[in-house]
C-alpha positions as CSV (number, residue, x, y, z in Angstrom):
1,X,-53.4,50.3,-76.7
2,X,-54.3,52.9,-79.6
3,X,-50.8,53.8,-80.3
4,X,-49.5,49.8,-80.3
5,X,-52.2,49.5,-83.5
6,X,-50.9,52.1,-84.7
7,X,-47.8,51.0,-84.4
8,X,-48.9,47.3,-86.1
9,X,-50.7,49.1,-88.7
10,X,-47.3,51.0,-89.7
11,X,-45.5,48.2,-89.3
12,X,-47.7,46.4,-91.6
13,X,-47.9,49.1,-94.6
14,X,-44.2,49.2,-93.9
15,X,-43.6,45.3,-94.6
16,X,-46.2,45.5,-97.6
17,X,-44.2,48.3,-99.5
18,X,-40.5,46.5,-98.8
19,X,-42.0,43.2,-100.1
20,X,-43.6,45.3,-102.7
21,X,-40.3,46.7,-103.8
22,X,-38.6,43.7,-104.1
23,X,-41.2,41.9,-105.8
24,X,-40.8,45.0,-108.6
25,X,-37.8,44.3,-108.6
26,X,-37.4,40.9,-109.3
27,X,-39.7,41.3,-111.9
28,X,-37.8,44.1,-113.6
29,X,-34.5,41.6,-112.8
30,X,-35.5,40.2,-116.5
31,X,-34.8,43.4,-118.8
32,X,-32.8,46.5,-118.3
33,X,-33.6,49.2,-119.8
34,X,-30.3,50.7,-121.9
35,X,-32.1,54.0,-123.1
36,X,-34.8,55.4,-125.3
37,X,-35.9,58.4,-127.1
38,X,-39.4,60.2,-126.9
39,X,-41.6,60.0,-130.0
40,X,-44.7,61.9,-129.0
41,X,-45.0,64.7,-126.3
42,X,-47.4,64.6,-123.9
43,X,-47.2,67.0,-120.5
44,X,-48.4,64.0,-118.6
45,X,-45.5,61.6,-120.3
46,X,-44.4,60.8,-123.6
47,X,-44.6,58.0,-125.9
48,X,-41.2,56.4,-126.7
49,X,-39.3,54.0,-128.3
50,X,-37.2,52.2,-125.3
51,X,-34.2,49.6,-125.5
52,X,-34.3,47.1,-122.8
53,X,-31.5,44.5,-122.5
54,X,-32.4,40.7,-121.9
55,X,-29.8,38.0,-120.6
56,X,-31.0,34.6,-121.7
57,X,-31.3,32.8,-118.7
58,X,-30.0,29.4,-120.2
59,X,-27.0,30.7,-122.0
60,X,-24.9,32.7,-120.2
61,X,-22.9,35.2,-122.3
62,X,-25.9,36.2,-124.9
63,X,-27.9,39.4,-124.2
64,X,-31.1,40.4,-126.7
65,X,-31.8,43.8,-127.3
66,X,-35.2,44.6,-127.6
67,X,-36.9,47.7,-128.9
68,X,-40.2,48.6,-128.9
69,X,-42.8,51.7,-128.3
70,X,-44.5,52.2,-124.9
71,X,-47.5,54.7,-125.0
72,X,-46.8,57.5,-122.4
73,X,-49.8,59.9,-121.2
74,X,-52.0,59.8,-118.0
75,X,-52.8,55.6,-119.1
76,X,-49.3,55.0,-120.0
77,X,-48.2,56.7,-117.0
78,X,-50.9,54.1,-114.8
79,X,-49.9,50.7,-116.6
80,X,-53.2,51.4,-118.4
81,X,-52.4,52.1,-121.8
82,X,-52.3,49.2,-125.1
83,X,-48.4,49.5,-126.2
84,X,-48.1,49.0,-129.6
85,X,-47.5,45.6,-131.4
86,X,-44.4,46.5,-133.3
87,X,-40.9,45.5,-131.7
88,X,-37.4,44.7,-132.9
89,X,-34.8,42.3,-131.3
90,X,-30.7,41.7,-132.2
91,X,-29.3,39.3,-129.7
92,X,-25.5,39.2,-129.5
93,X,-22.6,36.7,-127.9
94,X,-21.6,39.5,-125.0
95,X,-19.0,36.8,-123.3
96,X,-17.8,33.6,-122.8
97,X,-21.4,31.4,-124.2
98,X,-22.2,28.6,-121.9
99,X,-25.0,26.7,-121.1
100,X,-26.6,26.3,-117.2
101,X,-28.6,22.5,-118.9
102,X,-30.2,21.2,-121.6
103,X,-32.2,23.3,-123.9
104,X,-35.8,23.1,-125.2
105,X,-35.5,23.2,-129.2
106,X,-38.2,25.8,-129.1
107,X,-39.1,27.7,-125.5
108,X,-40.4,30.9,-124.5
109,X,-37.6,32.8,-122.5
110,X,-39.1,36.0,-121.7
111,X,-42.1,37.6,-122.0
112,X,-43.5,41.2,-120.4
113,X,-47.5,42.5,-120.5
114,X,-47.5,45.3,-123.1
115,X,-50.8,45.7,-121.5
116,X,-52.5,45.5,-118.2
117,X,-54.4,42.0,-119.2
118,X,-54.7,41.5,-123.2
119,X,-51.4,41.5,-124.5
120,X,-47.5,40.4,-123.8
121,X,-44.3,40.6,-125.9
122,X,-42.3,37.2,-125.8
123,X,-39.2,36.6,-127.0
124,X,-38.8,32.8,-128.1
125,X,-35.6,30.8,-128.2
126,X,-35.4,28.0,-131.0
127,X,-32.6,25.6,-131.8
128,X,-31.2,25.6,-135.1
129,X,-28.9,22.1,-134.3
130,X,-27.9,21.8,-137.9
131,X,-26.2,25.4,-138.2
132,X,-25.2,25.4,-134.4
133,X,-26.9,28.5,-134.0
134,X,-29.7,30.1,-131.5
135,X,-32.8,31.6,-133.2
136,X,-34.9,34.5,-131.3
137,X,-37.9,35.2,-132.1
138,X,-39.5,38.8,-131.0
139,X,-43.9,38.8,-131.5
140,X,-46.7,39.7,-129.4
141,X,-50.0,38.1,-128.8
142,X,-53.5,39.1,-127.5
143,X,-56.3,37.1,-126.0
144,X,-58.3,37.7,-128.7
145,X,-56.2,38.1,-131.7
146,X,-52.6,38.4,-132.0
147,X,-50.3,40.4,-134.4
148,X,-48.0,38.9,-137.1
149,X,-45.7,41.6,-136.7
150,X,-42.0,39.7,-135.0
151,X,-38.3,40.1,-135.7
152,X,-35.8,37.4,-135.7
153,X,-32.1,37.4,-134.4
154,X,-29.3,34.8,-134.6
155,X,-26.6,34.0,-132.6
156,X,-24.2,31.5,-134.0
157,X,-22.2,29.2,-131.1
158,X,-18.7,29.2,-131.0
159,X,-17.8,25.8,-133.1
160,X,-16.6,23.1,-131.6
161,X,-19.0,23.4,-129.0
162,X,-22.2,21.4,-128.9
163,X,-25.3,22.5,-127.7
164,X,-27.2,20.5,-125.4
165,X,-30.8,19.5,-126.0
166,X,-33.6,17.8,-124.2
């Protein structure tokens, strides 16, 4: 009887760390990271600047590029540490630009915590109709006080094709 718990119990842990892999990795499914550089050593992890690619969701064919710092160290290491506020963004037409339905005129399509509760990075989309162009937006926020600090990137639609809006 002891070694059939045992048995459940493994079986268990072992369910709980496959559906905790592929949760991970569903949320990582949302940026790729492309590289990055170390800006501060640490022997328990380094700061660094990272580049992590993001496909719009509703337009198929744009990426953004998004840089930003990520605090390394024994906190940085644990998901514990504040990342910095600063980030840049340059989104680019990477194929054939199509769109899955109609678009918001202003939506948030990604966002990521920066840290464990206070503070996210989003990236917001906004439609610039009259210029037939995309707009994103790069800031981060806090629960008690955000940070002015954003970057904006274009991408202008091919003409002759409109986009559609809700």
């Amino acid at each position: 009887m002891k070694a059939s718990r045992f048995v459940s119990l493994a079986s268990l842990v072992s369910r709980a760390a496959v559906a905790s892999a592929c949760l991970g990795a569903l949320a990582a499914a949302h940026a790729e990271e492309i590289g990055s550089v170390n800006t501060n050593f640490h022997i328990t992890g380094s700061d660094r600047v990272v580049v992590e690619a993001y496909d719009d969701p509703q337009v198929t064919g744009v990426t953004c590029y998004v840089s930003r710092a990520r605090k390394g160290g024994v906190k940085g290491t644990l998901g514990l540490a504040e990342d910095p506020t600063e980030a840049s963004i340059a989104c680019r037409q990477v194929g054939p630009m199509s769109f899955t339905g109609p678009l918001k005129v202003q939506t948030d399509v990604f966002s990521e915590r920066m840290s464990l509760i206070f503070k996210t990075l989003h990236v917001v989309r906004i439609v610039d109709a009259k210029r037939n162009a995309l707009v994103y937006l790069t800031y981060s926020d806090r629960i008690v006080s955000g940070s002015a600090k954003n970057s904006v990137s274009a991408v202008p639609v091919p003409a002759g094709t409109a986009i559609p809006l809700r």
